[in-house]
ZAFI-414033 format. One record per residue (C-alpha): x, y, z. Coordinates in nm, 3 decimals, decimal comma. Layout:
BEGIN
<r><x>X</x><y>Y</y><z>Z</z></r>
...
% end
This chain:
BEGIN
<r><x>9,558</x><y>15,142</y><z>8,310</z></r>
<r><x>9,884</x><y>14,970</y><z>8,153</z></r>
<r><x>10,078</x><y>15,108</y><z>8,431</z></r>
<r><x>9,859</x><y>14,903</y><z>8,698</z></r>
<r><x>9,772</x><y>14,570</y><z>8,431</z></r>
<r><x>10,130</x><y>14,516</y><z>8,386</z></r>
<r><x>10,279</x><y>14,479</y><z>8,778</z></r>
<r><x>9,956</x><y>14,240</y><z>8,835</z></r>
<r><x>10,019</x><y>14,032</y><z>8,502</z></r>
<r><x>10,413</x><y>14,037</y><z>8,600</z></r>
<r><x>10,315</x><y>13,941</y><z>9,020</z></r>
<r><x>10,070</x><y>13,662</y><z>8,822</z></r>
<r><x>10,361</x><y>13,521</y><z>8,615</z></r>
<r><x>10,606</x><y>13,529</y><z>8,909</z></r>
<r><x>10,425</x><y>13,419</y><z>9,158</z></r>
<r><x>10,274</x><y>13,069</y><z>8,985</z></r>
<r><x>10,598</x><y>12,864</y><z>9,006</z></r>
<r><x>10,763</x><y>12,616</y><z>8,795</z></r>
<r><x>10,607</x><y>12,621</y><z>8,378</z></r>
<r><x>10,450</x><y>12,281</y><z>8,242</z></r>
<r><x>10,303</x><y>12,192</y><z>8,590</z></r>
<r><x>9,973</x><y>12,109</y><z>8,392</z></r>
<r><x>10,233</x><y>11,818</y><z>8,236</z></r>
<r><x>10,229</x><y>11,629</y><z>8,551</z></r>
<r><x>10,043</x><y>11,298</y><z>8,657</z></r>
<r><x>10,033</x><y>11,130</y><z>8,966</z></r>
<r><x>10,026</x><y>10,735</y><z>8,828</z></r>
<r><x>10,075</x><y>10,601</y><z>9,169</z></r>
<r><x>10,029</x><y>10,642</y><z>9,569</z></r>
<r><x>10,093</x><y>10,407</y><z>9,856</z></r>
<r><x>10,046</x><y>10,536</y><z>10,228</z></r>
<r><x>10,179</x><y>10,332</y><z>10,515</z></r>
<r><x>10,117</x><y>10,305</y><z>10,885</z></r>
<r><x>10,349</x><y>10,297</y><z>11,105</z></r>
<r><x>10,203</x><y>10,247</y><z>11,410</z></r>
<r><x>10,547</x><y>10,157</y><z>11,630</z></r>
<r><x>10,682</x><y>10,500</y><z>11,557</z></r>
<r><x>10,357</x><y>10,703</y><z>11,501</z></r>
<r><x>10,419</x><y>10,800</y><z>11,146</z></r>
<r><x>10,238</x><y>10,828</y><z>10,819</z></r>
<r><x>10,386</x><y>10,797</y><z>10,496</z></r>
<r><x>10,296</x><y>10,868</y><z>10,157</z></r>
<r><x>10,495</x><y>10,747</y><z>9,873</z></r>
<r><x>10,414</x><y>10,864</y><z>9,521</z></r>
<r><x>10,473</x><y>10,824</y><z>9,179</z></r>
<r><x>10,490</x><y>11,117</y><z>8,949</z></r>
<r><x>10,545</x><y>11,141</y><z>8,532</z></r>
<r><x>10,614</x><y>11,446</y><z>8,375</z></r>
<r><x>10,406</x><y>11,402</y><z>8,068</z></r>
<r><x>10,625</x><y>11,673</y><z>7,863</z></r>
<r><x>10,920</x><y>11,649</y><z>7,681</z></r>
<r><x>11,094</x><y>11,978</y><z>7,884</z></r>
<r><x>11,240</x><y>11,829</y><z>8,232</z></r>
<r><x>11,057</x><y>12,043</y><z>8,518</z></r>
<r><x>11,257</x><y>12,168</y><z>8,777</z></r>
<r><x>11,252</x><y>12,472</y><z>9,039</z></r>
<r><x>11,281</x><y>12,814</y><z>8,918</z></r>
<r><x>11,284</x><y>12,965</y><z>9,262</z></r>
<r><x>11,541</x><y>13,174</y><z>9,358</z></r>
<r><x>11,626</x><y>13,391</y><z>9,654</z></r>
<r><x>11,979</x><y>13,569</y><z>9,810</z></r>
<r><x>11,991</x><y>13,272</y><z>10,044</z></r>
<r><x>12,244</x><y>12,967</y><z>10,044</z></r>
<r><x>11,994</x><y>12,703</y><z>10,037</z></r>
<r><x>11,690</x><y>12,734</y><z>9,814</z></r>
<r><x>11,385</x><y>12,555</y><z>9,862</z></r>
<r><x>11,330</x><y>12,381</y><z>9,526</z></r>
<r><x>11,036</x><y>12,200</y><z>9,476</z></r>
<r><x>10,880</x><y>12,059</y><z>9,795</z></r>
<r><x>10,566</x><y>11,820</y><z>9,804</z></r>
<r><x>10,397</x><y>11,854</y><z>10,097</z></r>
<r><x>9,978</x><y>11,665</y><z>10,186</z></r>
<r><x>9,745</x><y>11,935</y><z>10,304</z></r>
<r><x>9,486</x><y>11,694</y><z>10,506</z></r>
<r><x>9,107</x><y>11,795</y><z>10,541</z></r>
<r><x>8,975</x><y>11,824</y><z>10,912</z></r>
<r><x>8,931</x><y>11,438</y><z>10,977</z></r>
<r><x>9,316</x><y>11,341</y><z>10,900</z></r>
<r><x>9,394</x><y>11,699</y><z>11,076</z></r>
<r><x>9,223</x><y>11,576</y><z>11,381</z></r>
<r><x>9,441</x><y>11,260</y><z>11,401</z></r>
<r><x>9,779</x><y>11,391</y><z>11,325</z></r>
<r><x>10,037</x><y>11,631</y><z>11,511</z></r>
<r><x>10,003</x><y>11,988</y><z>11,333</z></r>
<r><x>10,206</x><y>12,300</y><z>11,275</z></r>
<r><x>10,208</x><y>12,554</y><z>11,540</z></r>
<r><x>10,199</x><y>12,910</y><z>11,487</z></r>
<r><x>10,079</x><y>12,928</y><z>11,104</z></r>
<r><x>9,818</x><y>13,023</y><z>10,879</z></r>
<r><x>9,845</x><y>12,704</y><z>10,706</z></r>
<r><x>9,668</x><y>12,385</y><z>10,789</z></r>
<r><x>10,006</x><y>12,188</y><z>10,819</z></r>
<r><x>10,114</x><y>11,871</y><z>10,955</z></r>
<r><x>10,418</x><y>11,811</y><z>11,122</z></r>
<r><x>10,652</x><y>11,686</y><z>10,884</z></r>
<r><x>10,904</x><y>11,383</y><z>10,993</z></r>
<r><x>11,124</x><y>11,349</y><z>10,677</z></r>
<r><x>11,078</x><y>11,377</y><z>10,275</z></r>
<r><x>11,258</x><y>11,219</y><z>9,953</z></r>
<r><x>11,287</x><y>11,389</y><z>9,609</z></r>
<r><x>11,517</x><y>11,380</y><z>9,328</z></r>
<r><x>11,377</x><y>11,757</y><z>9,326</z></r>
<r><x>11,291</x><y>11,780</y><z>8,959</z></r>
<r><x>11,122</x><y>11,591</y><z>8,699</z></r>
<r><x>11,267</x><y>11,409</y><z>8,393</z></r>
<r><x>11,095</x><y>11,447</y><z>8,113</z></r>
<r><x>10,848</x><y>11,160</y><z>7,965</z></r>
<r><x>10,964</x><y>10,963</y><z>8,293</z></r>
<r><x>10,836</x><y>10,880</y><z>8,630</z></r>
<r><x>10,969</x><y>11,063</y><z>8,968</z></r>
<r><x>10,978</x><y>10,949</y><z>9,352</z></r>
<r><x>10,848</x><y>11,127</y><z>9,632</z></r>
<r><x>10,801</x><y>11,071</y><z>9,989</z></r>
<r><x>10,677</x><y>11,299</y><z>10,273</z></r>
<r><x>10,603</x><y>11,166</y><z>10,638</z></r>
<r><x>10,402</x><y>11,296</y><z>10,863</z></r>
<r><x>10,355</x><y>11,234</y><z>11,247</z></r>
<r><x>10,063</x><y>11,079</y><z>11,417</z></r>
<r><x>9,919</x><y>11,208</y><z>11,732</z></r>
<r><x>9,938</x><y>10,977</y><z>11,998</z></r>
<r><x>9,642</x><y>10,774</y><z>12,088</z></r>
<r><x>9,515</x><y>10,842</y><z>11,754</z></r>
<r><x>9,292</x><y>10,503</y><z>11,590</z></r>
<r><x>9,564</x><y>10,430</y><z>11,336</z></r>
<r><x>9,273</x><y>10,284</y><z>11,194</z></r>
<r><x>9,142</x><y>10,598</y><z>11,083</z></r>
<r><x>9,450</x><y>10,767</y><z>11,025</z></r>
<r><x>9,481</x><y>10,498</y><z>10,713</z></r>
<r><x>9,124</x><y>10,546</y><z>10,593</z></r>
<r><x>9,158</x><y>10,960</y><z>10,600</z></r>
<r><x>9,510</x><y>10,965</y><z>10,446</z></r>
<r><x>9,388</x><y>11,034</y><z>10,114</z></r>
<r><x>9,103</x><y>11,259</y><z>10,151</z></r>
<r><x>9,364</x><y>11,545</y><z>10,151</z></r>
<r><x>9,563</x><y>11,736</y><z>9,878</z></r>
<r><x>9,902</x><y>11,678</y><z>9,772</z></r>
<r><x>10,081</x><y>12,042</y><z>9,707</z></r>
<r><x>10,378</x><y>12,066</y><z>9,518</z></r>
<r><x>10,572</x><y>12,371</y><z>9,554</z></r>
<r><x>10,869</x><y>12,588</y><z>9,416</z></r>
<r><x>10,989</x><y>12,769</y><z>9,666</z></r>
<r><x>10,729</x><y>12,947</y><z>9,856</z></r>
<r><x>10,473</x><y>12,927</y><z>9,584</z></r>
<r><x>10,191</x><y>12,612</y><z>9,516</z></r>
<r><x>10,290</x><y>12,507</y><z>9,172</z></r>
<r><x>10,037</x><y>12,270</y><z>9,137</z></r>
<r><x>9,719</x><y>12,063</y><z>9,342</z></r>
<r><x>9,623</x><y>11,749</y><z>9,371</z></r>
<r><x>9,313</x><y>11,619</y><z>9,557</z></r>
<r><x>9,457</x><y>11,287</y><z>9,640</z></r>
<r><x>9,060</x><y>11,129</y><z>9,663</z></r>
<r><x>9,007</x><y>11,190</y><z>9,315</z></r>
<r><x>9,310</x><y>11,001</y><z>9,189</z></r>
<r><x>9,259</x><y>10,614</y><z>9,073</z></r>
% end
């Protein structure tokens, strides 16, 4: 029994990411429009509530680790409306650019931005009203460190 308990508790530890994600706090998110170049934007504002800075504890034999990624996981409406991901499991869209210091200071606020590209002849309209009822996913390295439903946050 300890010979089976142990690899799953050790897979369980390994696989869950950066420690203290339960310190962070989204305190702020603005999403823009832009309807001349078809893009959405998020912009958030993230404190790390704990008094340990939290960065990436990913590592791999590659040259150019991941770190910690945010990326917005839309439901089916904003899906519908934006340019997705081919060829994946994931529900994904396509990503135009993102903006990180790629850790978190401790006690302090962070900056993030992810953008995201709008189909064309989409009702930007709706693209604006949708853009929260999704889930912002932060990740270290391959692995979701931590989930936010972005319509439950004030």
């Amino acid at each position: 029994m300890k010979k089976v308990l142990f690899p799953i508790v050790f897979l369980f530890i390994f696989l869950t990411g950066f420690d203290h994600a339960e310190n962070l706090e989204i305190t702020k998110i603005e999403t823009t429009v832009d309807e001349a170049n078809h893009e959405l934007r998020y912009d958030f504002e993230i404190k790390n509530n704990g008094n340990e800075p939290i960065k990436s504890e990913f590592d791999y034999p590659g040259s150019h680790p991941y770190g910690i990624e945010l990326v917005v996981k839309p439901n089916e409406e904003l899906a519908g409306l934006m340019e997705m991901e081919e060829n994946t499991k994931h529900q994904k869209m396509l990503s135009l650019s993102s903006g990180s210091r790629g850790f978190f200071e401790p006690n302090s606020e962070s900056y993030f931005y992810v953008s995201y590209q709008i189909k064309n002849g989409a009702n930007f309209a709706k693209v604006k009203k949708h853009a929260l009822d999704s889930t912002l996913l932060i990740l270290d390295g391959v692995e979701v460190s931590a989930e936010f439903p972005l319509q439950n946050i004030k």
